[in-house]
PyMOL Python script that loads the backbone (N, CA, C, O; Angstrom):
from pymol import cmd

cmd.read_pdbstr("""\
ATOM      1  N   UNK A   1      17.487  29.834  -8.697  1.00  0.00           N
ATOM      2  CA  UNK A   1      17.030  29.248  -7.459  1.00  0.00           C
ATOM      3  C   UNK A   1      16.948  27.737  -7.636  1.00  0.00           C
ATOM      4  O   UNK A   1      16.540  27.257  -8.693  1.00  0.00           O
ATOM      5  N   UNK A   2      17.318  27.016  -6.650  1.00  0.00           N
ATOM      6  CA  UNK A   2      17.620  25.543  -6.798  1.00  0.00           C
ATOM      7  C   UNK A   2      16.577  25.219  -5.585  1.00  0.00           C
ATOM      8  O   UNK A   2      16.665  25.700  -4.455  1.00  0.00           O
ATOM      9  N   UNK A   3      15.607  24.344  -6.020  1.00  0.00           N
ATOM     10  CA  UNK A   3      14.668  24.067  -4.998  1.00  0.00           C
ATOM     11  C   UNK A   3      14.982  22.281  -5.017  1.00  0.00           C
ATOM     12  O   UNK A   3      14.882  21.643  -6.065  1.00  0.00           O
ATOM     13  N   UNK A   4      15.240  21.850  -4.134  1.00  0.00           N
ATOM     14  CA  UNK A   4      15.556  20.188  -3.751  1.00  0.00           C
ATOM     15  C   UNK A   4      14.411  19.692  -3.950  1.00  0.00           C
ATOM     16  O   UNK A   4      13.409  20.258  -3.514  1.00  0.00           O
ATOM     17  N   UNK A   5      14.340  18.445  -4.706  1.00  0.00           N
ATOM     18  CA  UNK A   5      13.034  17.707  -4.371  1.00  0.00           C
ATOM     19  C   UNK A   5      13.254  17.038  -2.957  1.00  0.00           C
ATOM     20  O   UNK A   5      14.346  17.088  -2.390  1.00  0.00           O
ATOM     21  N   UNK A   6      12.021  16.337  -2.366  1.00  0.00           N
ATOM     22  CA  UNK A   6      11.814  15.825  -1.111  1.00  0.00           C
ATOM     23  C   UNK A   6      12.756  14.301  -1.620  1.00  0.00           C
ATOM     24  O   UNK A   6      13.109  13.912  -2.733  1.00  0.00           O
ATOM     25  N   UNK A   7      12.954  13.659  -0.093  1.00  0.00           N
ATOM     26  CA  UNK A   7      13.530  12.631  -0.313  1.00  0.00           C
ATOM     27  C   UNK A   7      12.471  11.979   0.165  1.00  0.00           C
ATOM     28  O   UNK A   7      11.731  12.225   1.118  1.00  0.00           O
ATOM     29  N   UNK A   8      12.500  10.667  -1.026  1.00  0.00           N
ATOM     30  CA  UNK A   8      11.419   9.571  -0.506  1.00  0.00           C
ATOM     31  C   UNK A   8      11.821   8.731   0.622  1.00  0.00           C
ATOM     32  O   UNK A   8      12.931   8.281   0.337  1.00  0.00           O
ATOM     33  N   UNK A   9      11.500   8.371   1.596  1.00  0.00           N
ATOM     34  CA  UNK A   9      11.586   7.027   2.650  1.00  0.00           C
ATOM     35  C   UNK A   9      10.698   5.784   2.206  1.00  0.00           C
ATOM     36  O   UNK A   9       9.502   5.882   1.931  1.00  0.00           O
ATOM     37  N   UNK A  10      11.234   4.922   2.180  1.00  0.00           N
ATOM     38  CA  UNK A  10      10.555   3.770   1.730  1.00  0.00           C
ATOM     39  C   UNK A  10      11.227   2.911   2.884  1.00  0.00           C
ATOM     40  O   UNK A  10      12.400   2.687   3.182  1.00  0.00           O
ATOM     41  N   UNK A  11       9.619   2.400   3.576  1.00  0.00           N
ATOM     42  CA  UNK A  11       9.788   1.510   5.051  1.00  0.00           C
ATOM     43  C   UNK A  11      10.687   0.454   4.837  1.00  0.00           C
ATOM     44  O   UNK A  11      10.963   0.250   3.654  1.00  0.00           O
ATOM     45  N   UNK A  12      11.269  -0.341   5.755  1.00  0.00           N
ATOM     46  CA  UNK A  12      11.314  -1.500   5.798  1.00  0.00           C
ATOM     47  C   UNK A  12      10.230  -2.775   5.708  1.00  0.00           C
ATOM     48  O   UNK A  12      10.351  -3.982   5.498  1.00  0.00           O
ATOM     49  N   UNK A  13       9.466  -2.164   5.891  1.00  0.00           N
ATOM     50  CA  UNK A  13       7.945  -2.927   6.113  1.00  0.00           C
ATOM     51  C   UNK A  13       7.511  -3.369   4.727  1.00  0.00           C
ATOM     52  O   UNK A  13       6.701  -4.292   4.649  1.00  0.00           O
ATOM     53  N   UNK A  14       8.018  -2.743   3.532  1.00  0.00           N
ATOM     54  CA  UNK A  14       7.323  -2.985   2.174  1.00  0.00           C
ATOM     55  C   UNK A  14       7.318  -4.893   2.039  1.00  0.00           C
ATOM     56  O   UNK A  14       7.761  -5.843   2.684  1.00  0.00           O
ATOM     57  N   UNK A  15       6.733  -4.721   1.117  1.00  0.00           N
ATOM     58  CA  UNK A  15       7.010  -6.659   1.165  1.00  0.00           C
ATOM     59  C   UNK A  15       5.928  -6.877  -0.045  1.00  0.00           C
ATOM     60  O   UNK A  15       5.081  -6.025  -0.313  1.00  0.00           O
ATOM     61  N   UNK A  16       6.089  -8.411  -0.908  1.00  0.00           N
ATOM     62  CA  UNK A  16       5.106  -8.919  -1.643  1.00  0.00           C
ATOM     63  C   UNK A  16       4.480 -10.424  -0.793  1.00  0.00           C
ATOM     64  O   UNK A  16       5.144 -11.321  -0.273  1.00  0.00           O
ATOM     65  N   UNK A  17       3.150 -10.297  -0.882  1.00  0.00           N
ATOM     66  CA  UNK A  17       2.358 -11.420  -0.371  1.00  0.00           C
ATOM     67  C   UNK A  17       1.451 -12.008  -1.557  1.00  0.00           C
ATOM     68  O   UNK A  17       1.284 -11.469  -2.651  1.00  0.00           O
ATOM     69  N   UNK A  18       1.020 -12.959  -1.216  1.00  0.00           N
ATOM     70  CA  UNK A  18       0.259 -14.260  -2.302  1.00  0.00           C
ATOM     71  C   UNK A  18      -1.250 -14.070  -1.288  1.00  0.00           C
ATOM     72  O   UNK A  18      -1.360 -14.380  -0.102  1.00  0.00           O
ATOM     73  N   UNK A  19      -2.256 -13.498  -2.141  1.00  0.00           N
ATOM     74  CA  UNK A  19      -3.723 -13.628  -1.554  1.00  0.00           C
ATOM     75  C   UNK A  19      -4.323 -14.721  -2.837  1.00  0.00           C
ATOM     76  O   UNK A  19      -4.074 -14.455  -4.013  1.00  0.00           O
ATOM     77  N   UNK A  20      -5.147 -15.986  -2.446  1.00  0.00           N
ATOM     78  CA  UNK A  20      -5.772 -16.081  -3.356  1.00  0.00           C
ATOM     79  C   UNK A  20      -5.258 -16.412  -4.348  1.00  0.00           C
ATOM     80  O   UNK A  20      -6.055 -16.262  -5.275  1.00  0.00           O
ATOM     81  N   UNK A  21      -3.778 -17.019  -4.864  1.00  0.00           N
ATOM     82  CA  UNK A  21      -3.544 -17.230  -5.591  1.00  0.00           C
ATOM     83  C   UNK A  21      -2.397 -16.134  -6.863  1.00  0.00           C
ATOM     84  O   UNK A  21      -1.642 -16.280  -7.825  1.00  0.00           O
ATOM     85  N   UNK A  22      -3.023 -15.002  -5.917  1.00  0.00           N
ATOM     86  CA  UNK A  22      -2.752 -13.519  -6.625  1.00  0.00           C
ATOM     87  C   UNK A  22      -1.392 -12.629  -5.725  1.00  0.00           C
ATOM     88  O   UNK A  22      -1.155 -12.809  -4.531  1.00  0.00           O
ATOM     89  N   UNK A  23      -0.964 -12.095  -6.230  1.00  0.00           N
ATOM     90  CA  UNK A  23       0.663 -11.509  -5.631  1.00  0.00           C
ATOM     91  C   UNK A  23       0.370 -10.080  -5.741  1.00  0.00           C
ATOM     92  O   UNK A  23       0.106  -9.459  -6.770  1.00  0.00           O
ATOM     93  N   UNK A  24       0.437  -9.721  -4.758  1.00  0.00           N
ATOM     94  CA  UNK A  24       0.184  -7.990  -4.333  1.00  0.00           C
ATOM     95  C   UNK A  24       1.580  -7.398  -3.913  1.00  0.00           C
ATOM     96  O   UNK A  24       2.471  -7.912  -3.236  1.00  0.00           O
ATOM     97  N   UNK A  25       1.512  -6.278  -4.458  1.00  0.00           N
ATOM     98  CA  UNK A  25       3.077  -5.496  -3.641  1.00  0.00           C
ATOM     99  C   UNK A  25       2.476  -4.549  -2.725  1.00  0.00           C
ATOM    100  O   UNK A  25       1.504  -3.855  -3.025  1.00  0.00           O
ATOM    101  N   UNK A  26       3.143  -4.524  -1.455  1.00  0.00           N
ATOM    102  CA  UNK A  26       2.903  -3.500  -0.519  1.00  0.00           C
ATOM    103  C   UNK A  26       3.771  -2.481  -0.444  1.00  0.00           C
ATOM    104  O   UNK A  26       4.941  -2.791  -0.222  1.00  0.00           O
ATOM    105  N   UNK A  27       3.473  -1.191  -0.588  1.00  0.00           N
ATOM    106  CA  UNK A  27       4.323  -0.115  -0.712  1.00  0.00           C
ATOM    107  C   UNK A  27       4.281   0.804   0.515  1.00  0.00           C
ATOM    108  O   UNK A  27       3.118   1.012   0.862  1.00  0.00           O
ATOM    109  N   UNK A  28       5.200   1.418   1.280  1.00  0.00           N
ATOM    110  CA  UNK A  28       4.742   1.939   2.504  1.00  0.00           C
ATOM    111  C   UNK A  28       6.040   2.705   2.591  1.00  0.00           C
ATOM    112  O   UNK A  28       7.172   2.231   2.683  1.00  0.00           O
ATOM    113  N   UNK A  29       5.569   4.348   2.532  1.00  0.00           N
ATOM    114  CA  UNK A  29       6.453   5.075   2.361  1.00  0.00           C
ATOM    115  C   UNK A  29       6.486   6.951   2.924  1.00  0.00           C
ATOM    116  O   UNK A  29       5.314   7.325   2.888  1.00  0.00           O
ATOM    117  N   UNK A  30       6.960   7.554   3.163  1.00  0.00           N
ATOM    118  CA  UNK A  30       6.780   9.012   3.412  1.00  0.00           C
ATOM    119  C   UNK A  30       8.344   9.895   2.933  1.00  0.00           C
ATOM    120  O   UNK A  30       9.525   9.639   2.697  1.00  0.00           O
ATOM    121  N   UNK A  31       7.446  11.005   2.988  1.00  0.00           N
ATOM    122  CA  UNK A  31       8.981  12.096   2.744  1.00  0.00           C
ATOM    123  C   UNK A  31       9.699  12.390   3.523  1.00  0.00           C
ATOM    124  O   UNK A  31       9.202  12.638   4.621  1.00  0.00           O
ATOM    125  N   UNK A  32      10.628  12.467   3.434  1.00  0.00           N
ATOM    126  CA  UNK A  32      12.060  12.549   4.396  1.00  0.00           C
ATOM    127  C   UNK A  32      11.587  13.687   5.543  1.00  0.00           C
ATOM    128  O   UNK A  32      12.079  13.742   6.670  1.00  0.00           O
ATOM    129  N   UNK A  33      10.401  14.698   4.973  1.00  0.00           N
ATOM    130  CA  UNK A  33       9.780  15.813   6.225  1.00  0.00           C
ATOM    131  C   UNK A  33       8.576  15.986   6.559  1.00  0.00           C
ATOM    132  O   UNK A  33       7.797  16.896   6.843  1.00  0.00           O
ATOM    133  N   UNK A  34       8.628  14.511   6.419  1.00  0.00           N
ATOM    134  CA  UNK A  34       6.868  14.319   6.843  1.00  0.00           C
ATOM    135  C   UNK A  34       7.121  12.971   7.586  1.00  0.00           C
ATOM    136  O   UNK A  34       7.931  12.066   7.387  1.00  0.00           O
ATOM    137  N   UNK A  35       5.805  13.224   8.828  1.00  0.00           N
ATOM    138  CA  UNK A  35       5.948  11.901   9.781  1.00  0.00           C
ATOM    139  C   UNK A  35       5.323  10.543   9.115  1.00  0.00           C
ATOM    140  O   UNK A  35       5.862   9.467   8.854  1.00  0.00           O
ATOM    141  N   UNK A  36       4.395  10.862   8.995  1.00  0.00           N
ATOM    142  CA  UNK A  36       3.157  10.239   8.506  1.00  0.00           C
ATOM    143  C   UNK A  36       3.646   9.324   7.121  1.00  0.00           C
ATOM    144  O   UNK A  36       4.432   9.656   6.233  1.00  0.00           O
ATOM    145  N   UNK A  37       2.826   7.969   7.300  1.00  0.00           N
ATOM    146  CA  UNK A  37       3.422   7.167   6.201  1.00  0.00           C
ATOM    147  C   UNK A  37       2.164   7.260   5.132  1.00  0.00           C
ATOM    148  O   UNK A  37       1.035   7.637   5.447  1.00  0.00           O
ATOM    149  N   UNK A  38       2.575   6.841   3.790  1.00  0.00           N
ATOM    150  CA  UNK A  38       1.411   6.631   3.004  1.00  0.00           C
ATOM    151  C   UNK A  38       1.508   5.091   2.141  1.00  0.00           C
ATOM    152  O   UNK A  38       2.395   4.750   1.359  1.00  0.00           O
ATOM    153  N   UNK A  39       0.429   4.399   2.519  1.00  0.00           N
ATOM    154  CA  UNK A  39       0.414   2.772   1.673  1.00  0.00           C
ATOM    155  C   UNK A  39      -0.263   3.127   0.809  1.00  0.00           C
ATOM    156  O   UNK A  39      -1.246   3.868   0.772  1.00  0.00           O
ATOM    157  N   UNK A  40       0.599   2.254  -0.361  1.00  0.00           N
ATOM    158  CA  UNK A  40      -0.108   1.642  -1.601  1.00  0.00           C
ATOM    159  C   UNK A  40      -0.067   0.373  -1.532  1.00  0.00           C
ATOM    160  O   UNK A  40       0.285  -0.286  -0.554  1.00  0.00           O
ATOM    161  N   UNK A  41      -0.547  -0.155  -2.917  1.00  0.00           N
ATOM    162  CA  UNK A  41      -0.550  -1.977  -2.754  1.00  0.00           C
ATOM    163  C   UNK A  41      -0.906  -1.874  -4.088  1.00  0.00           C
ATOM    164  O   UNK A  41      -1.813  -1.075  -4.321  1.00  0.00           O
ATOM    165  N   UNK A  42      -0.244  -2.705  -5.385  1.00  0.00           N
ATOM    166  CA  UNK A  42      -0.429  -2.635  -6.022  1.00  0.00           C
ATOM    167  C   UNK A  42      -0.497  -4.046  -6.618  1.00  0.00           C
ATOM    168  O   UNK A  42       0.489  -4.783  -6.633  1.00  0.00           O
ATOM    169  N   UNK A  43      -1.970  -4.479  -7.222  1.00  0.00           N
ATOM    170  CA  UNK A  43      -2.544  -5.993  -7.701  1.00  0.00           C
ATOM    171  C   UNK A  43      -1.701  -6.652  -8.785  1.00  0.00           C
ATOM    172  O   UNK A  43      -0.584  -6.168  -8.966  1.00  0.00           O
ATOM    173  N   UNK A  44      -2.015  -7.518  -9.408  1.00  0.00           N
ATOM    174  CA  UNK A  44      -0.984  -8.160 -10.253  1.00  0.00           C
ATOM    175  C   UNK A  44      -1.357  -7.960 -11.396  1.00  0.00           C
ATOM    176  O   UNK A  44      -0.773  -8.722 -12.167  1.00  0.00           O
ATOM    177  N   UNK A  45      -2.420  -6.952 -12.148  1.00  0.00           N
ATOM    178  CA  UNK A  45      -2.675  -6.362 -13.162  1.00  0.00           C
ATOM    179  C   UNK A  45      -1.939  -4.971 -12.785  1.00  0.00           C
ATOM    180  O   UNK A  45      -2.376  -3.897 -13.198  1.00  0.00           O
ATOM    181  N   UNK A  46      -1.005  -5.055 -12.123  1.00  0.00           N
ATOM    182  CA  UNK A  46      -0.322  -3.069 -12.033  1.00  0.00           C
ATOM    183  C   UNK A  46      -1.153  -2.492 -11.679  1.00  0.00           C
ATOM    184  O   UNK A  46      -0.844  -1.318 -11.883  1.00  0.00           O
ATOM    185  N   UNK A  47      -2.430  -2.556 -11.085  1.00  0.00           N
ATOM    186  CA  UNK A  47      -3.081  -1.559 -10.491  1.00  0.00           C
ATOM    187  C   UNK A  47      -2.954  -0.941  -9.766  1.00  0.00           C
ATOM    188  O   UNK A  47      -2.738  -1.871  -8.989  1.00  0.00           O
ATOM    189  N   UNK A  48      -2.800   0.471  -8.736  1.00  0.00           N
ATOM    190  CA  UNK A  48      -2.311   0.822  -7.806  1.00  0.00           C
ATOM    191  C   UNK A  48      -3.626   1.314  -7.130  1.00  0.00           C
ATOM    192  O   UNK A  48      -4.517   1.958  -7.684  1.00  0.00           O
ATOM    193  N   UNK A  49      -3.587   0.874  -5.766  1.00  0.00           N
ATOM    194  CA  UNK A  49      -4.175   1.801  -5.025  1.00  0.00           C
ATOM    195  C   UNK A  49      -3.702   2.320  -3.305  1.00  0.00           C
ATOM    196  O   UNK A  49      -3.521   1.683  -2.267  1.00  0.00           O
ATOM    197  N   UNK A  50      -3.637   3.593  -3.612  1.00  0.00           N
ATOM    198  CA  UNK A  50      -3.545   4.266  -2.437  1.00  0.00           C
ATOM    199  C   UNK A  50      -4.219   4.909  -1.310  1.00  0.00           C
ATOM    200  O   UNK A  50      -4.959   5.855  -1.583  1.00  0.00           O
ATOM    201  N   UNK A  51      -4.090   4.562  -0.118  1.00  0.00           N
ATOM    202  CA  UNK A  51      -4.711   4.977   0.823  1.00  0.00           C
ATOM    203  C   UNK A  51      -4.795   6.482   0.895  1.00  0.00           C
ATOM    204  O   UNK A  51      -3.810   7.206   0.755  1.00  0.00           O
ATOM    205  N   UNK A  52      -6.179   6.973   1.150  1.00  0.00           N
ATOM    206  CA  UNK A  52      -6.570   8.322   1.501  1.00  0.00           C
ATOM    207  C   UNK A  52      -5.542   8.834   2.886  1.00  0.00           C
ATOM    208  O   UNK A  52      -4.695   9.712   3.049  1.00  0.00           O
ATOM    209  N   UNK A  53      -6.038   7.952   3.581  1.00  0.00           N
ATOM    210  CA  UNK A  53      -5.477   8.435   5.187  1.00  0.00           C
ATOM    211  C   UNK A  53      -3.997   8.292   5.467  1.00  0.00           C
ATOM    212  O   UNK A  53      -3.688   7.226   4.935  1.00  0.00           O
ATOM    213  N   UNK A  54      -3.152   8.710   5.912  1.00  0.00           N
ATOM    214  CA  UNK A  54      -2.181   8.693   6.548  1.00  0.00           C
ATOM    215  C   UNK A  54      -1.677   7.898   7.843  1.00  0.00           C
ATOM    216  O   UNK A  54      -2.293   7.922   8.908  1.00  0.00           O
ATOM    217  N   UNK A  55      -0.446   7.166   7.626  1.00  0.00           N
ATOM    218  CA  UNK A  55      -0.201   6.264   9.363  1.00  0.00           C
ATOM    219  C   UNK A  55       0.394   6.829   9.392  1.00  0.00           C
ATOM    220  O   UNK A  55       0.975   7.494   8.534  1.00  0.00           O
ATOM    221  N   UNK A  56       0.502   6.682  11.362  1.00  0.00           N
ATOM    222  CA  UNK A  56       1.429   7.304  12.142  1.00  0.00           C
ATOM    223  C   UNK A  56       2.506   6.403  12.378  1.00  0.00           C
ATOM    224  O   UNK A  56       3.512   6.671  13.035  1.00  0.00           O
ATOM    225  N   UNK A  57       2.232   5.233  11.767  1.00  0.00           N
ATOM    226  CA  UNK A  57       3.660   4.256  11.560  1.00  0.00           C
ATOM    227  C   UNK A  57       3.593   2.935  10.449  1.00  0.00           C
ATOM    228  O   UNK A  57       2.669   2.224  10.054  1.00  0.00           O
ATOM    229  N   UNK A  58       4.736   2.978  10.227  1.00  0.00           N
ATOM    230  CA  UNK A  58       4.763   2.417   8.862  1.00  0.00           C
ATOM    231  C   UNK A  58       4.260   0.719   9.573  1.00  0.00           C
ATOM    232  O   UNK A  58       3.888  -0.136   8.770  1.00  0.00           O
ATOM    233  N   UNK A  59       4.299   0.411  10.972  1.00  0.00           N
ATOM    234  CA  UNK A  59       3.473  -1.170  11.037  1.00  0.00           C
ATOM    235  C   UNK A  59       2.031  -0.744  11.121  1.00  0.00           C
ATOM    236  O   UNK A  59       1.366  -1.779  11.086  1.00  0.00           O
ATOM    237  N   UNK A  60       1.365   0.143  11.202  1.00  0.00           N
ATOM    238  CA  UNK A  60       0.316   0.191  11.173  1.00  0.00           C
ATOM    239  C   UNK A  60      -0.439   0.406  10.178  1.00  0.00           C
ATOM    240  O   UNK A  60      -1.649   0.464  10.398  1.00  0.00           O
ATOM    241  N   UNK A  61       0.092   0.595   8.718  1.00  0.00           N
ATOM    242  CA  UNK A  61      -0.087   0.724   7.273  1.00  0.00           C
ATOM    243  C   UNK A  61       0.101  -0.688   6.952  1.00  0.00           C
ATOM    244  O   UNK A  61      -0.755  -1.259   6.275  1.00  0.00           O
ATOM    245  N   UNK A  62       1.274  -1.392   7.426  1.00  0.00           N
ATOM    246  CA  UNK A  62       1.111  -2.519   7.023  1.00  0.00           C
ATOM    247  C   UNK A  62       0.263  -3.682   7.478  1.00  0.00           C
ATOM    248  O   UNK A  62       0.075  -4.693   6.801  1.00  0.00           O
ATOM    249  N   UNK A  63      -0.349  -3.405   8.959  1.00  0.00           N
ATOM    250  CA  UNK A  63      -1.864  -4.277   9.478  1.00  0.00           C
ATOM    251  C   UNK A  63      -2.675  -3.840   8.617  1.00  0.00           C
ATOM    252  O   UNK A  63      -3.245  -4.788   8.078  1.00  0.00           O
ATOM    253  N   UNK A  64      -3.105  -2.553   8.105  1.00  0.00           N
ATOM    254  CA  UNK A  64      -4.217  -2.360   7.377  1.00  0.00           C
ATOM    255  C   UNK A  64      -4.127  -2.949   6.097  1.00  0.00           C
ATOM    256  O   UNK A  64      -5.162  -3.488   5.705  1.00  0.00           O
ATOM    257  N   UNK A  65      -3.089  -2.982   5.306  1.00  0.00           N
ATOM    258  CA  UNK A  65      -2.739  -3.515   4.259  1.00  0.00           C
ATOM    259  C   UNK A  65      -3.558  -5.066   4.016  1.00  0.00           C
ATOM    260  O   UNK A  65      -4.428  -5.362   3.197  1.00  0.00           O
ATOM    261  N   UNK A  66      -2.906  -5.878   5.060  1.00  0.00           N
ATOM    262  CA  UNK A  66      -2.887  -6.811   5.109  1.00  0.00           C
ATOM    263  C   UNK A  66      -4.616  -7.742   5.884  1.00  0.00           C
ATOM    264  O   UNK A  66      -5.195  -8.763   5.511  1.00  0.00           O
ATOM    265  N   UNK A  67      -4.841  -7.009   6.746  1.00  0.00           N
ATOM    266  CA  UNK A  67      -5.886  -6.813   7.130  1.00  0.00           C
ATOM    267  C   UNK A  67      -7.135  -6.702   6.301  1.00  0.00           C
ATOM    268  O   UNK A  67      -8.153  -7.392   6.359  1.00  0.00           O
ATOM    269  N   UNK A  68      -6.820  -5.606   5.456  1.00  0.00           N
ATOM    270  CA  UNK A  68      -7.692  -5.256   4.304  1.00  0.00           C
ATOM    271  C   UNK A  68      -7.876  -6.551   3.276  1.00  0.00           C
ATOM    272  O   UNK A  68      -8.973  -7.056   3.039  1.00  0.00           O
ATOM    273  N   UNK A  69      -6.742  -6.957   2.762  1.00  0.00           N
ATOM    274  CA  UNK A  69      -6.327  -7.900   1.792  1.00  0.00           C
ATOM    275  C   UNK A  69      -6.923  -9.523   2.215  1.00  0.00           C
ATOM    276  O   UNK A  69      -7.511 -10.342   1.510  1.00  0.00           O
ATOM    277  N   UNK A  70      -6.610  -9.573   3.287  1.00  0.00           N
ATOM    278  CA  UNK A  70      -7.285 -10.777   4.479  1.00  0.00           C
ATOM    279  C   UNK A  70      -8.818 -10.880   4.182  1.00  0.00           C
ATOM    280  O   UNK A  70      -9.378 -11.785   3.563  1.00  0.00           O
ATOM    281  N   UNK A  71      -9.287  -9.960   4.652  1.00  0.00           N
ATOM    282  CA  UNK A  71     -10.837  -9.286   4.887  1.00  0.00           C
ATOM    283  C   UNK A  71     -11.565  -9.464   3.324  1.00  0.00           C
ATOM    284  O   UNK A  71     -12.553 -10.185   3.189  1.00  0.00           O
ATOM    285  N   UNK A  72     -11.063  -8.855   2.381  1.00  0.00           N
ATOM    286  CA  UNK A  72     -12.175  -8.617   1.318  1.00  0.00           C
ATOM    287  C   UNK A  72     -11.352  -9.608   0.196  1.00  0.00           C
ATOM    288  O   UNK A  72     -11.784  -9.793  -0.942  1.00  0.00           O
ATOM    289  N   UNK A  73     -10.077 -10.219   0.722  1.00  0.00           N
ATOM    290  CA  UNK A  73      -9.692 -11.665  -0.410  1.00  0.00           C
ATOM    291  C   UNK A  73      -9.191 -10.849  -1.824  1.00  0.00           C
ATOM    292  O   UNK A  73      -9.647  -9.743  -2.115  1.00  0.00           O
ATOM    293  N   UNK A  74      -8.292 -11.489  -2.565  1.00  0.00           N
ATOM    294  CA  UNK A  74      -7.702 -10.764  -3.667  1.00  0.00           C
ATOM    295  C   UNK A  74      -8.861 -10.216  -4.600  1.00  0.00           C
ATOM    296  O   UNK A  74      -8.790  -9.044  -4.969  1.00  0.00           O
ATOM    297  N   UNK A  75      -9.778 -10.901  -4.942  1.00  0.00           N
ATOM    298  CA  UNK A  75     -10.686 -10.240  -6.313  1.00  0.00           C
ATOM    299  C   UNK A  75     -11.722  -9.471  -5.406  1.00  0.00           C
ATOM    300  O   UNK A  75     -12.478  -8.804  -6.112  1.00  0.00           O
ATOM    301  N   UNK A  76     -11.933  -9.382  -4.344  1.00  0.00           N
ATOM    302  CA  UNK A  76     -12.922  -8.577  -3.649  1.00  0.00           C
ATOM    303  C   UNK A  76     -11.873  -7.006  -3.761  1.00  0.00           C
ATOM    304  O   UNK A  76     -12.400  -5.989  -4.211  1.00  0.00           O
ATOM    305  N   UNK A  77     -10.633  -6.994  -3.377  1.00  0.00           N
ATOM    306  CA  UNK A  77      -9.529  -5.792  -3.360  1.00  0.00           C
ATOM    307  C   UNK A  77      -9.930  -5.377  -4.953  1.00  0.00           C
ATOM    308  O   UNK A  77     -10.211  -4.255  -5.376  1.00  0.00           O
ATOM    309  N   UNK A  78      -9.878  -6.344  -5.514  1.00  0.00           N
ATOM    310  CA  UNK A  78      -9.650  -5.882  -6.947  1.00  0.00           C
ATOM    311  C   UNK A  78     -10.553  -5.471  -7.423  1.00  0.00           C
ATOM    312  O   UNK A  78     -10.399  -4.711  -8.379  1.00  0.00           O
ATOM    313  N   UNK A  79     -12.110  -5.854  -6.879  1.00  0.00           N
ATOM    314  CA  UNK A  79     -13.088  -5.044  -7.841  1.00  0.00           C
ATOM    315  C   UNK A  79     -13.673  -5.838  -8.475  1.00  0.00           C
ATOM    316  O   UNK A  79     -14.599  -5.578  -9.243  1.00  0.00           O
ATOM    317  N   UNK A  80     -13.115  -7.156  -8.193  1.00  0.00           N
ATOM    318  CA  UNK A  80     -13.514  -8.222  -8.901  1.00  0.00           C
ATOM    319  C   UNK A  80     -14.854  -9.190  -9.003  1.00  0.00           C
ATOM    320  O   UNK A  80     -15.319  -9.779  -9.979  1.00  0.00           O
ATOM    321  N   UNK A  81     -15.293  -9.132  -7.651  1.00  0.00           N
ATOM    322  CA  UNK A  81     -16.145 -10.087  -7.091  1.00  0.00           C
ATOM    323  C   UNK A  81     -17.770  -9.652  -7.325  1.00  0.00           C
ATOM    324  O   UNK A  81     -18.813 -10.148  -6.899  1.00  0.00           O
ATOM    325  N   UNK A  82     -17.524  -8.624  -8.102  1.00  0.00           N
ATOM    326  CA  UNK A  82     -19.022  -7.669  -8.036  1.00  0.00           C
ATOM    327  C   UNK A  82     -19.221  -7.991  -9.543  1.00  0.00           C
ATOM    328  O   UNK A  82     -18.498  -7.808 -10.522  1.00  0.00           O
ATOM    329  N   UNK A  83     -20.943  -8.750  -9.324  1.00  0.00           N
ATOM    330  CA  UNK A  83     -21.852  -9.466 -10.693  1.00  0.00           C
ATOM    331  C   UNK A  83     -21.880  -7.775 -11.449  1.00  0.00           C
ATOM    332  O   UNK A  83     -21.902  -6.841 -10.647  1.00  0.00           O
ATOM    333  N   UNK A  84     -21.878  -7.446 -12.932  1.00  0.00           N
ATOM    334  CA  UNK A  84     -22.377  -6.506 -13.180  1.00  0.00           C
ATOM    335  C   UNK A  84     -24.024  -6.429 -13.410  1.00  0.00           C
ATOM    336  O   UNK A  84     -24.559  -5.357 -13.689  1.00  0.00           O
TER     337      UNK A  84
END
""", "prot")
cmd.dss("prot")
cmd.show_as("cartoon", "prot")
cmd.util.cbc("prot")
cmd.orient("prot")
């Protein structure tokens, strides 16, 4: 039995931006049988993080992205900004 893996879609929308000094990759992507997109963004230590929720379009993963990144500034995304 030959079972196909899924085919990845990877948006047009992906892109790298400069927050802060700091270079983030935006990843924005779904399976060839699925509607729904899923973002990552990954910091300039290779960190990845991925969104829980699902878009119903790959520009609306990328407002949140960016939005997000805007909002809480590169070392706030990163985890950074918090005294221990």
């Amino acid at each position: 039995m030959n079972i196909d893996e899924p085919i990845l879609i990877m948006s047009d929308k992906c892109k790298s931006v400069l927050v802060d000094g700091f270079r983030f990759e935006i990843e924005i992507y779904r399976l060839e049988n699925q509607g729904r997109w899923t973002l990552e963004v990954t910091d300039a230590e290779d960190a990845s993080y991925v969104w829980d929720d699902k878009f119903s379009s790959d520009q609306d993963a990328l407002d949140t992205a960016v939005d997000t990144l805007n909002n809480e500034g590169a070392l706030g995304f990163m985890g950074k900004d918090k005294k221990p």
